[in-house]
ZATIZA-888052 format. One line per field, with one value per residue (C-alpha): residue number from 1; residue in one letter; x, y, z. Coordinates in nm, 3 decimals. Layout:
<nodes>
num = NUM/...
residu = A/...
xx = X/...
yy = Y/...
zz = Z/...
</nodes>
This chain:
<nodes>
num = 1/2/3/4/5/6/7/8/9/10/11/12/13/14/15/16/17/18/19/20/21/22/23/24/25/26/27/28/29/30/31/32/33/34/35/36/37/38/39/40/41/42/43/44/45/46/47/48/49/50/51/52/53/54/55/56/57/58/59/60/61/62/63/64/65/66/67/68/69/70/71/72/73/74/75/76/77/78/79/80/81/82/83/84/85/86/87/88/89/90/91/92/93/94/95/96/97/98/99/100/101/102/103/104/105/106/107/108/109/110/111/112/113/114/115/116/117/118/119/120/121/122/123/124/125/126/127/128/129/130/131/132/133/134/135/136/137/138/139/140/141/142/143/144/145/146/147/148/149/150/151/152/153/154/155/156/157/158/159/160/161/162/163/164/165/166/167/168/169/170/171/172/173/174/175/176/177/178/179/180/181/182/183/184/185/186/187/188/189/190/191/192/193/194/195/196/197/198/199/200/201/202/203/204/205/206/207/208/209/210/211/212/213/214/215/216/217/218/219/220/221/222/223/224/225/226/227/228/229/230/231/232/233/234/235/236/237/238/239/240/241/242/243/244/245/246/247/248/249/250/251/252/253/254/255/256/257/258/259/260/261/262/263/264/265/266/267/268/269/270/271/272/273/274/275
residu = X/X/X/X/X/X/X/X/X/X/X/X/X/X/X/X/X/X/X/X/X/X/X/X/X/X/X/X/X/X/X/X/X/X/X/X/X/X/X/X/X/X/X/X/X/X/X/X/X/X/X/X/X/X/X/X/X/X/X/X/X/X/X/X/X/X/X/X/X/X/X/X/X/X/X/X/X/X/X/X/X/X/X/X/X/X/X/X/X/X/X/X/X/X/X/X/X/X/X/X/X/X/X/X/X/X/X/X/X/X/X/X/X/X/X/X/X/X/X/X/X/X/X/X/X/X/X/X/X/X/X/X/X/X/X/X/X/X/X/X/X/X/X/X/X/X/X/X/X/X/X/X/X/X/X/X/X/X/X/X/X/X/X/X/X/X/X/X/X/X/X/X/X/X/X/X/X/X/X/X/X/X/X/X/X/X/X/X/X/X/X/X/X/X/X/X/X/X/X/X/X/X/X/X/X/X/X/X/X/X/X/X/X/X/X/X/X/X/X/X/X/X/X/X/X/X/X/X/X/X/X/X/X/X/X/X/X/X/X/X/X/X/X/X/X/X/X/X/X/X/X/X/X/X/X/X/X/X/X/X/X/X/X/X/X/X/X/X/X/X/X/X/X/X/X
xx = -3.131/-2.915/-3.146/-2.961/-2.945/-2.928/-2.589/-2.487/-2.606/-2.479/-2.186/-2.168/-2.265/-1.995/-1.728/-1.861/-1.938/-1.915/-2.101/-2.398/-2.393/-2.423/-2.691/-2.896/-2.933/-3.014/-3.210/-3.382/-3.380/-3.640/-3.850/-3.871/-3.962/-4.201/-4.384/-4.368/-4.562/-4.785/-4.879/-4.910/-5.104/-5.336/-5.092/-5.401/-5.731/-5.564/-5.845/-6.107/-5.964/-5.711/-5.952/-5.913/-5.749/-5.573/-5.400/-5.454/-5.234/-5.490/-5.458/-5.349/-5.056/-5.006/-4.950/-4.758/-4.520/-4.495/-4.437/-4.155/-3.980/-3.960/-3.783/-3.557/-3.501/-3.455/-3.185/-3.006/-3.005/-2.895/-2.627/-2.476/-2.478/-2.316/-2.037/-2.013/-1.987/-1.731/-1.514/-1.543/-1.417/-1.137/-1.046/-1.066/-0.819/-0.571/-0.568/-0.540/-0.242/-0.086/-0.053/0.024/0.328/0.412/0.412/0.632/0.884/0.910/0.912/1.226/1.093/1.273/1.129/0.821/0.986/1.056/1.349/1.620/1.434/1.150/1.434/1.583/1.246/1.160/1.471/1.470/1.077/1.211/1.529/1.306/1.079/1.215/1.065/0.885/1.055/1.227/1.239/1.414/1.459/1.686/1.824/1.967/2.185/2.159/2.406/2.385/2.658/2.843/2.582/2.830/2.891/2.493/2.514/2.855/2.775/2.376/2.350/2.193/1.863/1.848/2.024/1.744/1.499/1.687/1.684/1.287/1.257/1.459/1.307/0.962/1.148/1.252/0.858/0.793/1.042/0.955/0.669/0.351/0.509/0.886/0.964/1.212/1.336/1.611/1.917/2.008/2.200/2.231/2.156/1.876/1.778/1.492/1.390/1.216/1.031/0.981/1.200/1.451/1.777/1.687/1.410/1.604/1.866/1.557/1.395/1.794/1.782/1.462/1.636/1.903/1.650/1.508/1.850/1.874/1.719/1.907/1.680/1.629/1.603/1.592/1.661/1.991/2.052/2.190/2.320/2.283/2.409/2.394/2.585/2.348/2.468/2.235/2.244/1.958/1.826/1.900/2.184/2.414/2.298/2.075/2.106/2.030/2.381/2.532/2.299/2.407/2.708/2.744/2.509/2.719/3.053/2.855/2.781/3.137/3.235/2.962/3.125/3.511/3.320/3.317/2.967/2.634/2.621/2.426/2.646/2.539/2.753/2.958/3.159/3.419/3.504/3.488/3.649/3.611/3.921/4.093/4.158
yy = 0.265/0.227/0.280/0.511/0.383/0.603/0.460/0.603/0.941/0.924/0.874/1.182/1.392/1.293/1.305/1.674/1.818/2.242/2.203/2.000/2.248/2.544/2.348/2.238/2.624/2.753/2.519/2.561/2.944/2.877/2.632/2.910/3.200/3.007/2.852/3.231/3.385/3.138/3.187/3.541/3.584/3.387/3.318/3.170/3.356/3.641/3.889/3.708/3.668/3.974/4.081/3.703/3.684/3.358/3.276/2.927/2.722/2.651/2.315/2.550/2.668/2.300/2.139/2.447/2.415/2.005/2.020/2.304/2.075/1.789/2.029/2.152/1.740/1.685/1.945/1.874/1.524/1.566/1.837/1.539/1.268/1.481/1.555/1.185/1.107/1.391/1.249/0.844/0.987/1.215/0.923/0.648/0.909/0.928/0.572/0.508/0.826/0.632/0.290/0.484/0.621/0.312/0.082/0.389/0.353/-0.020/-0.003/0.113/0.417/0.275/-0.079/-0.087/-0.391/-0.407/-0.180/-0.297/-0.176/-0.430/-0.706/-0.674/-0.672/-0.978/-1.154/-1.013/-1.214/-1.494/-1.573/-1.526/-1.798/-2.108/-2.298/-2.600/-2.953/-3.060/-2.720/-2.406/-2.045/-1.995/-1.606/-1.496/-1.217/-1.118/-0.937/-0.816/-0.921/-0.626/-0.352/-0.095/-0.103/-0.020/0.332/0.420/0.356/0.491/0.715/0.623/0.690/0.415/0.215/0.253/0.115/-0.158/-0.235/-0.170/-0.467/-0.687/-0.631/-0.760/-1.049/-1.169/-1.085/-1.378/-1.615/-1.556/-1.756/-1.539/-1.599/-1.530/-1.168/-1.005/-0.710/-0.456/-0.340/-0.062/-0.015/-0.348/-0.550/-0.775/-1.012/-1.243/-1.439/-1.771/-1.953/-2.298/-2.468/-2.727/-2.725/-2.880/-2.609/-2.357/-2.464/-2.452/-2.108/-1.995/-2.095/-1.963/-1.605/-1.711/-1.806/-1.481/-1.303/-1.554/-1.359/-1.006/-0.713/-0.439/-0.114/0.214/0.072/-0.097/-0.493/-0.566/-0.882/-0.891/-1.170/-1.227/-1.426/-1.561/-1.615/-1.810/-1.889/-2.123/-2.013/-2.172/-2.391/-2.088/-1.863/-1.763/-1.395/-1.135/-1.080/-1.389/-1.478/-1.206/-1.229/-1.599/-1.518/-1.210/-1.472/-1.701/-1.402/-1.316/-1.721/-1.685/-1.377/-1.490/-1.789/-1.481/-1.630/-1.632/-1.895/-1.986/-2.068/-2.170/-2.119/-2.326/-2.356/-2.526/-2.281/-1.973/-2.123/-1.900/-1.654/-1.780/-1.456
zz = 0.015/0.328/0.654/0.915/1.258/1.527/1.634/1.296/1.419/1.790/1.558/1.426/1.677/1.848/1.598/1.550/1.876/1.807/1.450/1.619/1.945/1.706/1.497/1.802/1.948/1.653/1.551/1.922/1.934/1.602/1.755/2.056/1.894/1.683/1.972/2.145/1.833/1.830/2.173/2.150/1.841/1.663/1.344/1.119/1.298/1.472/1.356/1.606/1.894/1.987/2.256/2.419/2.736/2.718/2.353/2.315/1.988/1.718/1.537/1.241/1.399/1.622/1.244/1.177/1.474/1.416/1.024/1.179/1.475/1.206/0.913/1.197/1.297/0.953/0.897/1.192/1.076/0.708/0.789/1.080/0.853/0.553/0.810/0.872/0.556/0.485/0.786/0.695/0.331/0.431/0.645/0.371/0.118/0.414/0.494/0.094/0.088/0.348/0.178/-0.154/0.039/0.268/-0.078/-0.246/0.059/-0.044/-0.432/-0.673/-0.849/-1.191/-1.242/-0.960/-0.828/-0.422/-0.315/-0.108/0.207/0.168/0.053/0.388/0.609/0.394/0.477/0.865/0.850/0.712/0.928/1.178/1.065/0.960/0.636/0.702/0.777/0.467/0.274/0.289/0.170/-0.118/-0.174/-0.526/-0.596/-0.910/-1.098/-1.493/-1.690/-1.959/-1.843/-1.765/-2.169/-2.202/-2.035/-2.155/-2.549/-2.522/-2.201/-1.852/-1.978/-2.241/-2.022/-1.753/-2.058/-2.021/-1.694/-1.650/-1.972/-1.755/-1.508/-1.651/-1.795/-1.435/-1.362/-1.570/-1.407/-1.085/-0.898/-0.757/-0.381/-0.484/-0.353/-0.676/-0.603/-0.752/-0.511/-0.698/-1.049/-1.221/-0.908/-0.847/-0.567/-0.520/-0.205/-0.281/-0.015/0.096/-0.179/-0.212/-0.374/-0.721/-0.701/-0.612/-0.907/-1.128/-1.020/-1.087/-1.486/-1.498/-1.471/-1.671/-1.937/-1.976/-2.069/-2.369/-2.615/-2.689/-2.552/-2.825/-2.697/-2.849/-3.172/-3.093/-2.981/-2.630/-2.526/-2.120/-1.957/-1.537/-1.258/-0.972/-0.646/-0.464/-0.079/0.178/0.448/0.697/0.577/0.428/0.745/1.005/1.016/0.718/0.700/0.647/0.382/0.137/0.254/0.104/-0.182/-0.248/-0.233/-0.486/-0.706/-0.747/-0.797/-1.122/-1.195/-1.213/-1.494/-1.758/-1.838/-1.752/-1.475/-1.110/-0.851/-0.526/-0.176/-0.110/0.267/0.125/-0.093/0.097/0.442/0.730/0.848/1.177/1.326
</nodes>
């Protein structure tokens, strides 16, 4: 059993100041009027000595009044502690409520992958911090291939079974420190870190790879294809915006191959504007 210190108690006397001032007088005001009747009359022997003078506390009612002071303790005690307790558990659900909502504000509701919110602080964190000597960031853009036919044939809400079975397929293909997230609609990005291009190139077929096999859905067949754009950090850009930007020029190079494909940016095939 857990021994209570009094820095536990000091603890929550503090944290509840009105309950323990209300506690401590009335717990007091007994204690007084105890210690008054025992003064006055004889509360175990009375009979022999109401023609006494001085009242004197027998060792009756000196037990009496100790066994009293330490109930009173006791209960003062027990009711603090409970209210302790109460207060480190109210504290623990709101703490938990928070992180249930913060997470929420970060996950899509559909798939329970990271939203486009949390893709964006990811990618804010990691322009801000350079990989390591040698490797680099890669960012894919992800965009599903002949989905549009999915909702307009079966409805949006097969077509969001879909999306939540791809969804655990690119589970699989990405690594445990790979961030994957969905942008909204048929969309997908993940952020890989510390890579090089031939991984990069590999963790990019990995997604392909899972789109191989038709996905069978509400008792129909659907053939789902992608085209990955995939940008480095910080070779393809140093800000958020350039990197999708490039990755979202890739995406539309795949695109234009009327196949599932990877494409990596390229500068010489996007040249800048000369304004």
């Amino acid at each position: 059993m857990k021994t209570v210190g009094p820095k536990q108690l000091v603890r929550a006397i503090i944290n509840n100041p009105w309950s323990s001032v209300q506690d401590g007088l009335l717990l007091s005001s007994v204690m007084i009027v105890a210690t008054l009747l025992a003064l006055e009359f004889d509360l175990f022997n009375f009979a022999g000595q109401l023609t006494v003078p001085q009242r004197r506390i027998t060792l009756a009612e000196a037990i009496f009044l100790t066994v009293l002071l330490a109930l009173c303790i006791f209960a003062f005690v027990i009711r603090r502690l409970r209210e302790e307790r109460q207060d480190v558990a109210r504290r623990v659900a709101t703490n938990a409520k928070l992180r249930e909502l913060k997470m929420l504000a970060l996950q899509d509701s559909l798939t329970g992958l990271a939203n486009r919110r949390a893709l964006f602080s990811a990618l804010t964190a990691a322009t801000a911090s350079p990989p390591s000597a040698g490797r680099k960031h890669a960012f894919f853009l992800i965009d599903l291939n002949d989905f549009k036919r999915v909702n307009d044939l079966h409805g949006h809400a097969l077509g969001d079974r879909v999306l939540q079975v791809i969804a655990e397929r690119f589970r699989t293909a990405a690594r445990p420190s790979d961030l994957l997230a969905r942008l909204g609609g048929d969309e997908f990005a993940v952020l890989s870190y510390n890579v090089d291009r031939d991984t990069a190139h590999a963790i990019g077929l990995r997604f392909i790879a899972t789109l191989e096999s038709e996905i069978r859905v509400g008792g129909h067949s659907h053939e789902i294809g992608a085209s990955i754009g995939a940008a480095l950090l910080p070779d393809d850009g140093t800000t958020v915006e350039e990197i999708i930007h490039n990755a979202d020029l890739a995406m539309y190079r795949a695109k234009g191959q009327d196949q599932t494909s990877l494409v990596f940016f390229e500068p010489s095939a996007h040249p800048r504007q000369i304004a």
